[in-house]
C-alpha positions in Angstrom: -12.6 42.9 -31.5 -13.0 39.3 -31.4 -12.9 37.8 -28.1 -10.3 35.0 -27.1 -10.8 31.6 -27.3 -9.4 28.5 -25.3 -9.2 25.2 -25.6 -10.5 22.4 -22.5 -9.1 19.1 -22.1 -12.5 17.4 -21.4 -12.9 13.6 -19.5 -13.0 12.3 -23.6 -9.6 13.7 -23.8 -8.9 9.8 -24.2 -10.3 10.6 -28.2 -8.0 12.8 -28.8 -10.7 15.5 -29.2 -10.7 18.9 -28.1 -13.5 21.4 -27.0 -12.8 25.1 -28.0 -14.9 27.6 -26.4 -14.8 31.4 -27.1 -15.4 33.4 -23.8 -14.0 36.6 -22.5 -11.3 35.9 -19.6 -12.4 34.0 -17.4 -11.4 33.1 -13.3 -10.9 30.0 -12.2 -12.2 27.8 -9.2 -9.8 26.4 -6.7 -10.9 24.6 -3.9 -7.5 24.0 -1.6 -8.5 21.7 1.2 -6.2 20.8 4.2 -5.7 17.6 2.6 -6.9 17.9 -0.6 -7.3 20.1 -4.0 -8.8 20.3 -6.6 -9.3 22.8 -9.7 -12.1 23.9 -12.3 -13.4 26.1 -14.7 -16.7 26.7 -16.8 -16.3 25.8 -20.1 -18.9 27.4 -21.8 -22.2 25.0 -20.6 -21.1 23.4 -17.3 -18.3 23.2 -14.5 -15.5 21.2 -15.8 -13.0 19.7 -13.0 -9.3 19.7 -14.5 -6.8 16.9 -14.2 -3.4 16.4 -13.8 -0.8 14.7 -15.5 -1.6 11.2 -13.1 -5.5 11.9 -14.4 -6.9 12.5 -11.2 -9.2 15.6 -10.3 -8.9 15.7 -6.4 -5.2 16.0 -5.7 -3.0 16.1 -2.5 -2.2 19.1 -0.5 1.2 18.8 0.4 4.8 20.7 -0.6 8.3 18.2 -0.5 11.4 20.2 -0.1 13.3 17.3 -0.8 15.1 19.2 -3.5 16.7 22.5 -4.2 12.7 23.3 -5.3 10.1 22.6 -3.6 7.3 20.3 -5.4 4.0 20.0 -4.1 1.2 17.1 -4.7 -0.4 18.9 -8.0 2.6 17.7 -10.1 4.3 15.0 -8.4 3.8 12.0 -7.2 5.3 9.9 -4.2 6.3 6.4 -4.1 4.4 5.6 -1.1 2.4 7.1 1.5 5.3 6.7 3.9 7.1 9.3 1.9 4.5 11.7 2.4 5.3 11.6 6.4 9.4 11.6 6.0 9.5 14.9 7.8 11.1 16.2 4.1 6.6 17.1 3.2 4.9 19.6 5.0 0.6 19.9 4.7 -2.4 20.9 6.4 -1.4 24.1 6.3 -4.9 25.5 5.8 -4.9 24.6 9.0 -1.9 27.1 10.4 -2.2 29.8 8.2 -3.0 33.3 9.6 -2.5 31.3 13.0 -0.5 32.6 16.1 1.4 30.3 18.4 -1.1 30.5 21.1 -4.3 29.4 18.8 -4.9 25.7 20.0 -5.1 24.6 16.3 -1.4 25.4 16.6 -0.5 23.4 19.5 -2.7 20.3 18.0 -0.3 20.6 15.2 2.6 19.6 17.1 1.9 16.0 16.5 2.3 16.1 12.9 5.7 14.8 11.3 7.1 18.0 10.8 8.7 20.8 13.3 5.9 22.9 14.4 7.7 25.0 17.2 6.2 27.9 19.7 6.7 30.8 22.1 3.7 31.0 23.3 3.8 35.1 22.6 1.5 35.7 20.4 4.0 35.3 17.1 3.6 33.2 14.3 4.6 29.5 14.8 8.0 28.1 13.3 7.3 25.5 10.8 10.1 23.2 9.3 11.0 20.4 7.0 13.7 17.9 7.1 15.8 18.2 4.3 19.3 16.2 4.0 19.0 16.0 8.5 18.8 19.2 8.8 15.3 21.8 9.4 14.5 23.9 6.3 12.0 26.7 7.5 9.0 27.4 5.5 5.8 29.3 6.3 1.9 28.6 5.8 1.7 31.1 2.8 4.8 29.9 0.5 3.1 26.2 1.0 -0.3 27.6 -0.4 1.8 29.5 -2.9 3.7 26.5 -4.5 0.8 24.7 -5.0 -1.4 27.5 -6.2 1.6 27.9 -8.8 1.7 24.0 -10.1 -2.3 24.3 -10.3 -2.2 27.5 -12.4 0.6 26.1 -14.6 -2.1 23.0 -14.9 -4.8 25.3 -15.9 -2.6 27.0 -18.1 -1.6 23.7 -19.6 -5.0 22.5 -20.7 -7.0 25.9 -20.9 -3.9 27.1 -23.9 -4.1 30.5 -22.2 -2.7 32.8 -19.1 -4.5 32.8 -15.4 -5.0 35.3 -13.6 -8.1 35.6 -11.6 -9.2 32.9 -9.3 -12.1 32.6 -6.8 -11.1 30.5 -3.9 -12.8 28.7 -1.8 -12.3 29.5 2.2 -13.7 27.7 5.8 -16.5 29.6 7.8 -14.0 30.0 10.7 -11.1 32.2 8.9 -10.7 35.5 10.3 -10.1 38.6 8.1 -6.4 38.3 9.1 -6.5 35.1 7.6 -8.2 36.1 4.7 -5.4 38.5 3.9 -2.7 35.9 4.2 -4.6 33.4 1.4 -4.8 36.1 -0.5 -0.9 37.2 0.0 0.1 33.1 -1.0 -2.1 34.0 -4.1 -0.2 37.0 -5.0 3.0 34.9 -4.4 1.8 32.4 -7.3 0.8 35.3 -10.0 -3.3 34.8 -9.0 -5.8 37.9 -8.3 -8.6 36.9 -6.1 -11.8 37.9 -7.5 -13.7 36.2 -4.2 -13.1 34.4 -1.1 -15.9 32.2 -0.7 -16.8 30.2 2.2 -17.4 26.8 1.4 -20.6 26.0 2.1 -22.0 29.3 0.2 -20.0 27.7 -2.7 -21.8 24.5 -2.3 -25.3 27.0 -2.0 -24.1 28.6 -5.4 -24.0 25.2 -7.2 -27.6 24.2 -5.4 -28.9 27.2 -6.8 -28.0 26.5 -10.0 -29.2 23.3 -9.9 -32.1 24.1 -9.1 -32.9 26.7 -11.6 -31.9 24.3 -14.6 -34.5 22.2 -13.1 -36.8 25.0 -13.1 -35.9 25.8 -16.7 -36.5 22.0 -17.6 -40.1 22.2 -15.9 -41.5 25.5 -17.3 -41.9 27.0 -13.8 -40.4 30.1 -11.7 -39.4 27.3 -9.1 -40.8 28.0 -5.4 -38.4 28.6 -2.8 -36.2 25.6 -1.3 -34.2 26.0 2.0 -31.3 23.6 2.1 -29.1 22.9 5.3 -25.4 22.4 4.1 -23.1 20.2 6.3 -19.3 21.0 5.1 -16.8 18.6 7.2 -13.0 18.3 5.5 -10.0 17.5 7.5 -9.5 20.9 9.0 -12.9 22.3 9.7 -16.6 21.7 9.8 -19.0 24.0 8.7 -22.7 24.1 8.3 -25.4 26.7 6.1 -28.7 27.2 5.6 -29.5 28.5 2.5 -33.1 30.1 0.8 -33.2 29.4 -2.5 -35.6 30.4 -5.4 -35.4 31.9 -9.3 -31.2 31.4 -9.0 -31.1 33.4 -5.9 -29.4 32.4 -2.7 -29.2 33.6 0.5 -27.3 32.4 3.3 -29.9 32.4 6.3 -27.3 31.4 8.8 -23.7 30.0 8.9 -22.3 28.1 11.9 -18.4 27.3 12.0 -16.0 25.4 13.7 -12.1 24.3 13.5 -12.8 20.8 14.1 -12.1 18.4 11.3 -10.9 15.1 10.0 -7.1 15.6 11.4 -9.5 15.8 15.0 -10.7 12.3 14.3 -7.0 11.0 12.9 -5.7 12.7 16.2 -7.5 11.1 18.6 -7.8 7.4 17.4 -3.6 7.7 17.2 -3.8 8.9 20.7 -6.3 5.8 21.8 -4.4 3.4 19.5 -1.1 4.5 21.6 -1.7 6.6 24.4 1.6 7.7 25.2 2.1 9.1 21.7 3.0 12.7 22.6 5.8 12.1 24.7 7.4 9.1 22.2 7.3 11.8 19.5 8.0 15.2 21.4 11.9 15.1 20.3 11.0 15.3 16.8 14.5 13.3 15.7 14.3 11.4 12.9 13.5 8.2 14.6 10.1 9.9 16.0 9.2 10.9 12.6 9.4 7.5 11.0 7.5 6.2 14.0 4.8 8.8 13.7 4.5 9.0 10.1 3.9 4.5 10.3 1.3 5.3 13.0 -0.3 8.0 11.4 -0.5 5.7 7.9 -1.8 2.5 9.8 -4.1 5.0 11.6 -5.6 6.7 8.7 -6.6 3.3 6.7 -8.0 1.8 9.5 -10.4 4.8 9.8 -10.9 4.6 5.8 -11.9 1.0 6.2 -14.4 1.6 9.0 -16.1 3.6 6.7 -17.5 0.2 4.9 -16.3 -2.6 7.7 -17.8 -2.9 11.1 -14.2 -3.7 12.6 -10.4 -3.6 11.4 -7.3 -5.2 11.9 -4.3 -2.6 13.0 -1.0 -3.7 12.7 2.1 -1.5 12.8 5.8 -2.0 13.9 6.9 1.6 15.4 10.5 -0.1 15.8 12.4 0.3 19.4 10.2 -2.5 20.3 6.9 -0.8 20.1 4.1 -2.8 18.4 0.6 -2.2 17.9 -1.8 -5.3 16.8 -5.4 -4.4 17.7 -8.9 -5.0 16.1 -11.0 -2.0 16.1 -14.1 -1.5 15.7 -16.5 1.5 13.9 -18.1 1.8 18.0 -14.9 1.9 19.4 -14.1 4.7 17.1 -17.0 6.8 17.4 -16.7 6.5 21.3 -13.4 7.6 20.9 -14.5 10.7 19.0 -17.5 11.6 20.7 -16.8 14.9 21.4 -16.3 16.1 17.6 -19.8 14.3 16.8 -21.2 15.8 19.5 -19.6 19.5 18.4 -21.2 18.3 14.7 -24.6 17.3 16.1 -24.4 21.7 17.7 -23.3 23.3 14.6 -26.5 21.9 12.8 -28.5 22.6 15.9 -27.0 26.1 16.3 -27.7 26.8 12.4 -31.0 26.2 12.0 -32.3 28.2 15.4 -30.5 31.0 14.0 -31.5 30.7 10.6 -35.2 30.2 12.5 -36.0 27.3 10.7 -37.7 24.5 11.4 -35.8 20.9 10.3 -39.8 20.2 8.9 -39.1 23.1 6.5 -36.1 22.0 5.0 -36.3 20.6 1.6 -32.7 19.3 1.1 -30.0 18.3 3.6 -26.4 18.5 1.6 -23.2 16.7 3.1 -20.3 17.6 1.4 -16.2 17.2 2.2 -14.0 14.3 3.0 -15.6 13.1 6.0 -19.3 12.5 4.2 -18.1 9.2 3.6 -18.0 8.5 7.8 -21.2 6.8 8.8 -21.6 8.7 11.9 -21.3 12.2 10.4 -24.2 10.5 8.1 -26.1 9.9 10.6 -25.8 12.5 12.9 -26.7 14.7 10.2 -30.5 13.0 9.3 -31.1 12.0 12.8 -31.4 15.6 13.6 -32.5 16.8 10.2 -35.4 13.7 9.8 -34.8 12.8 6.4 -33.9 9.3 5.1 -32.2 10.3 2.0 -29.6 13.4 1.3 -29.6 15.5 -1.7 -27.4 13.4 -4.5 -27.0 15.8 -6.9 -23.4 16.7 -6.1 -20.5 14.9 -5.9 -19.5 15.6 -1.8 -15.9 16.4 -2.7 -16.3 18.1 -5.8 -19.6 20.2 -5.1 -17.2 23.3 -3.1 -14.8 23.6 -6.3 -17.7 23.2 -8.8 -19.2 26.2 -7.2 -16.3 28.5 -7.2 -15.9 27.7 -10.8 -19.6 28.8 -11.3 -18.5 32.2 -9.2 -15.4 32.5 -11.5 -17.6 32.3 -14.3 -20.5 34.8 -13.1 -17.8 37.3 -11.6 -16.1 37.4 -14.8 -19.2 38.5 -17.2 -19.8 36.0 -18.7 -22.8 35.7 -21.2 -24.2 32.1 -20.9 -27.5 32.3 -23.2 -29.3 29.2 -21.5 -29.6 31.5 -18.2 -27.5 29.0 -16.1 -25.4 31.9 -15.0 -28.1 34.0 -14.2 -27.2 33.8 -10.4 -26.4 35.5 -7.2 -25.2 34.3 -3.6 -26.4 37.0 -0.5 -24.4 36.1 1.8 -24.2 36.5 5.7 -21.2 38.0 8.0 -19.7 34.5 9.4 -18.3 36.7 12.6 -19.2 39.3 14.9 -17.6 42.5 14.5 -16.9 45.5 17.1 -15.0 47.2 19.8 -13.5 46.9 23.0 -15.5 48.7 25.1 -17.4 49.1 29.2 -13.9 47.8 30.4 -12.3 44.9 28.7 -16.3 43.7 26.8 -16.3 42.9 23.3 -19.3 45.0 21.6 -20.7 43.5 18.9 -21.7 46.2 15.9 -22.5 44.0 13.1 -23.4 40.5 14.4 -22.8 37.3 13.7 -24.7 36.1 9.9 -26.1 39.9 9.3 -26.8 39.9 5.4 -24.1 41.7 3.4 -23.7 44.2 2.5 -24.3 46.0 5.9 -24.4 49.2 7.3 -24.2 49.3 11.2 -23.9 52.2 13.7 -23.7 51.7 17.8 -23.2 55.3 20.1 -20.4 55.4 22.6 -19.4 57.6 24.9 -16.7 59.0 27.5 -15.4 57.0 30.7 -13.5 60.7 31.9 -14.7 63.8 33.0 -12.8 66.3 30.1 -11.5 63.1 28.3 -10.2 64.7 25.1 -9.2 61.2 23.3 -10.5 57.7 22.2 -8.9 54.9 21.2 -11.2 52.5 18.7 -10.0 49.0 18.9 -11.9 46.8 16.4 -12.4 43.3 16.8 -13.6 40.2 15.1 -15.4 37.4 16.7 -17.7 35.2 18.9 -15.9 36.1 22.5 -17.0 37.7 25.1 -14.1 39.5 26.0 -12.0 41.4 23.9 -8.9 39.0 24.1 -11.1 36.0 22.9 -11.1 37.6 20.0 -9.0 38.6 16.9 -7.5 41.8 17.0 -8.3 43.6 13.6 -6.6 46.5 13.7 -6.7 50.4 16.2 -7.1 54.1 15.5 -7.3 57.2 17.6 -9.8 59.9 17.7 -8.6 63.2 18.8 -10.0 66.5 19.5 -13.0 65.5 21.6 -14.1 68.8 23.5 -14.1 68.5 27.1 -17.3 67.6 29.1 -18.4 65.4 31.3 -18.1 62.2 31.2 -20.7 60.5 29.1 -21.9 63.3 27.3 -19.8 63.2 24.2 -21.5 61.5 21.4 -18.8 59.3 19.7 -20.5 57.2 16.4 -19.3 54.0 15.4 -20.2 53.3 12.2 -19.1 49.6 10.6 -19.7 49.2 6.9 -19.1 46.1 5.0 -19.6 46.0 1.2 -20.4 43.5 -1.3 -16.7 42.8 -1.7 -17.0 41.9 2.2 -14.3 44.9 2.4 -14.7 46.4 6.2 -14.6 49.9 6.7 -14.6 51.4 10.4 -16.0 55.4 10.4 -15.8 57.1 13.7 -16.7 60.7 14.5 -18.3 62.7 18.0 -20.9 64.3 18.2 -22.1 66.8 21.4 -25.5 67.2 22.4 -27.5 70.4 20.9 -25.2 70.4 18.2 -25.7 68.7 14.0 -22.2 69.6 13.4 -19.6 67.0 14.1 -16.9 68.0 16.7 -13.9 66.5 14.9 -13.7 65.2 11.6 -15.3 61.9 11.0 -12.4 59.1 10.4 -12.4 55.9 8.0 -10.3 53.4 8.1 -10.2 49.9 6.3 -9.5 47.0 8.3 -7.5 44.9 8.9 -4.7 47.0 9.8 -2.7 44.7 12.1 0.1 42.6 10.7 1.7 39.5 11.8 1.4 38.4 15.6 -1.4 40.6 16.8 -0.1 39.2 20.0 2.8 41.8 20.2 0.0 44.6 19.2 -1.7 44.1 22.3 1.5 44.2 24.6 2.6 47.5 22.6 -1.0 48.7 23.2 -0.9 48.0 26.7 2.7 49.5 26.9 2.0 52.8 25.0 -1.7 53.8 26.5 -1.7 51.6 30.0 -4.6 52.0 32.3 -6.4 54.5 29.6 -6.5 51.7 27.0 -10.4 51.6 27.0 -12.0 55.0 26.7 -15.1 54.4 25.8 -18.6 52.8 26.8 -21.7 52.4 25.3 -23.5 55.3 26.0 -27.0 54.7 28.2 -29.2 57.2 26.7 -31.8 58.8 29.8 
């Protein structure tokens, strides 16, 4: 049987020519930013990015609900940036998503123009446009889903065949409950997720390749490079260091945090008018104007300093409430000291657990939105000593290109020049374990252990004759158990009675290539090969939305016996 073929709109679409490729099906890359998105596919010999109908590759990440259907920024366009900040377009939901109304991410989000509203419970924040004066709900998922729907109908459009499968691209930081909530907004458009691939082992994928084409082009086997990836968008930062040789990468080390370009935006609107939160806490229309024009005037001045030393701001918030400043690129980088200073740690944090030295890295990668800032520049080869980065990617196309390489290699495909010939080993971006010696995390798999892993850690009984344990697994840095997100419970019954402590109860943690998490608990007693109860699996995640109320029913239902187990202190 003869396999399909499709047809890619390529940059010389301006001929009227067209490339026709025959491949098996094949899963495309999306890379959905906080503020941005973009969208490609292989196409038989190297990434190609798609366009839309405006001709542009990187397009805005925003929905309008202006109408009776939503349109989002793949395929239309608004008359002014203005628009965009009406309170009528909701974004930077990459942001919110998977988020409860306590995260501080949350809170932050308050300040944008659109209803962001909280209990403070633990519950998933209400989000909200304003449509015709009045608040039309929406959540983080339908956002990610109307978009992921007018990028597939774009790949549809110019590939001249159906979508399916996608690999997307993800931040360091997202928990697993997170994870499952990008992947529910892709179920919501029609897409199956092949991967979810952080962004910075994306970015390693496409560094691979590159440098095993140059190893083809040379003759050689290629020796091993180690590369240290900066990542820094709008919503997050994230950094990598990568060991790469013969198309094989491994992730030594990942470091993550939820800091981003909104940070930056955030806190020069805050300098530039310091009483900003309380002018805009109502939310009425009036405040949105006001906070959309400030947020406009606040993001070009921050564009500009990118190239001039100082700017002129000058914005008319109406109610008598001007603002005509020059500022300056010092000014700005005072202002934000704190997130460059969180920057300078990530890369800091990276490399000592990696264990590399910065003398042994060979190329130092800045990618996202904010690689254009001359402080996260600098910041970057100040601590790595180099006076040039690596320029063989494009900083806000190098993420998507590498999911589009993934799509490609995840799908089967056959690529007879060996550029596909490639794998990514990648590392466990969070801790993972269980509540346990009181109210302690326990790590069982740590932070940036190779996948897949297999990980055991003995516990034991806090009761004389305790016949029951409850497992609760958790997923994070913290070092208590509430710092941490809650991924889901499970009892074990049928423990015999003994002393306290001398009930052998395994943990086991497995986490396959997939980076699907299974949890396998079973007791053993002492003397004995047999197991006392039957050993339990369970796949995680099994909490739902607001994991918040799941700890109050779990404090409800089991009280004072809620942790009832330890790590057992062999003698």
């Amino acid at each position: 049987m003869a396999e399909p073929a499709y047809t890619v709109a390529s940059d010389s679409e301006t001929t009227g020519e067209e490339k026709t490729y025959t491949l098996p099906e094949i899963a495309i890359g999306i890379d959905i930013g906080t503020s941005q998105c973009s969208i490609a596919v292989w196409n038989g010999s190297r990434v190609e990015l798609l366009k839309n109908t405006r001709n542009q590759k990187i397009m805005r990440s925003y929905v309008t609900f202006k109408d009776d259907i939503p349109s989002g920024g793949v395929s239309s366009q608004l008359s002014h940036e203005g628009e965009l900040l009406s309170g009528a377009t909701v974004f930077n939901m990459k942001r919110l998503i998977g988020r409860v109304d306590t995260d501080p991410v949350v809170h932050a989000s308050k300040n944008l123009p659109f209803l962001v509203q909280t209990l403070d419970i633990g519950v998933r924040p209400f989000i909200a446009a304003l449509v015709n004066n009045m608040w039309r709900s929406t959540t983080p998922e339908e956002v990610l889903a109307i978009f992921l729907v007018e990028l597939r109908a774009l790949a549809e459009a110019q590939l001249k065949r159906p979508i399916r499968n996608v690999v997307l691209t993800i931040p360091v930081s997202f928990s697993r409950f997170q994870l499952t909530r990008i992947e529910r907004a892709c179920a919501m458009a029609g897409l199956h997720v092949l991967r979810l691939m952080p962004e910075p082992t994306a970015v390693a994928l496409l560094y691979a390749q590159h440098q095993q084409q140059a190893s083809h082009e040379n003759m050689g086997s290629g020796s091993e490079k180690i590369a240290l990836i900066f990542n820094m968008g709008a919503g997050y930062c994230d950094v990598a260091v990568t060991a790469t040789a013969g198309g094989v990468s491994q992730i030594k080390a990942l470091a993550r945090s939820t800091i981003g370009g909104e940070d930056l935006l955030q806190n020069m609107m805050r300098h530039l008018l310091p009483d900003s939160e309380n002018i805009f806490k109502s939310h009425g229309v009036k405040e949105i104007e006001s906070m959309a024009l400030l947020r406009v005037a606040t993001q070009d001045a921050i564009h500009r300093l990118s190239s001039d030393n100082n700017v002129q701001v000058d914005v008319d918030l109406g109610n008598g409430v001007k603002i005509s400043k020059v500022v300056d690129r010092e000014e700005f980088e005072e202002v934000n000291r704190s997130v460059f200073e969180k920057c300078e740690s990530l890369i800091i944090q990276c490399l000592q657990d990696a264990r590399v030295e910065v003398e042994d890295v060979n190329d130092v990668i800045i990618v996202g939105g904010c690689s254009y800032i001359p402080r996260v520049k600098n910041l970057v080869t100040n601590i790595c000593k180099v006076k040039e980065l690596y320029k063989g990617m494009n900083p806000l196309e190098a993420a998507v290109c590498g999911a589009a390489v993934e799509g490609a290699v995840a799908s089967g495909i056959n690529d007879p020049f060996g550029n596909l010939d490639l794998l990514t080993i990648q590392a466990t971006p969070l801790a993972i374990g269980i509540r346990a010696d009181g109210n302690n995390f326990v790590p069982v798999i740590p932070r940036n252990t190779t996948m897949p892993a297999r990980k055991e850690l003995v516990f034991t009984t806090v009761h004389d004759n305790q016949t029951e344990a409850l497992i609760l697994v958790y997923e994070g840095e913290g070092n208590k158990a509430e710092e941490n997100h809650l991924l889901g419970y499970f009892k074990i019954m049928g423990i015999p009675a003994a002393p306290k402590g001398v009930p052998e109860i395994n943990v086991c943690m497995d986490i396959d290539a997939a980076n699907v998490l299974r949890v396998l608990a079973g007791v053993v007693m002492p003397g004995s090969r047999q197991p006392a109860v039957p050993v339990m699996e369970v796949r995680m995640p099994t909490v739902e939305d607001g994991h918040g109320w799941c700890a109050e029913a779990l404090n409800r239902n089991y009280g004072a016996t809620l942790d009832l187990v330890t790590i057992q202190k062999k003698a």
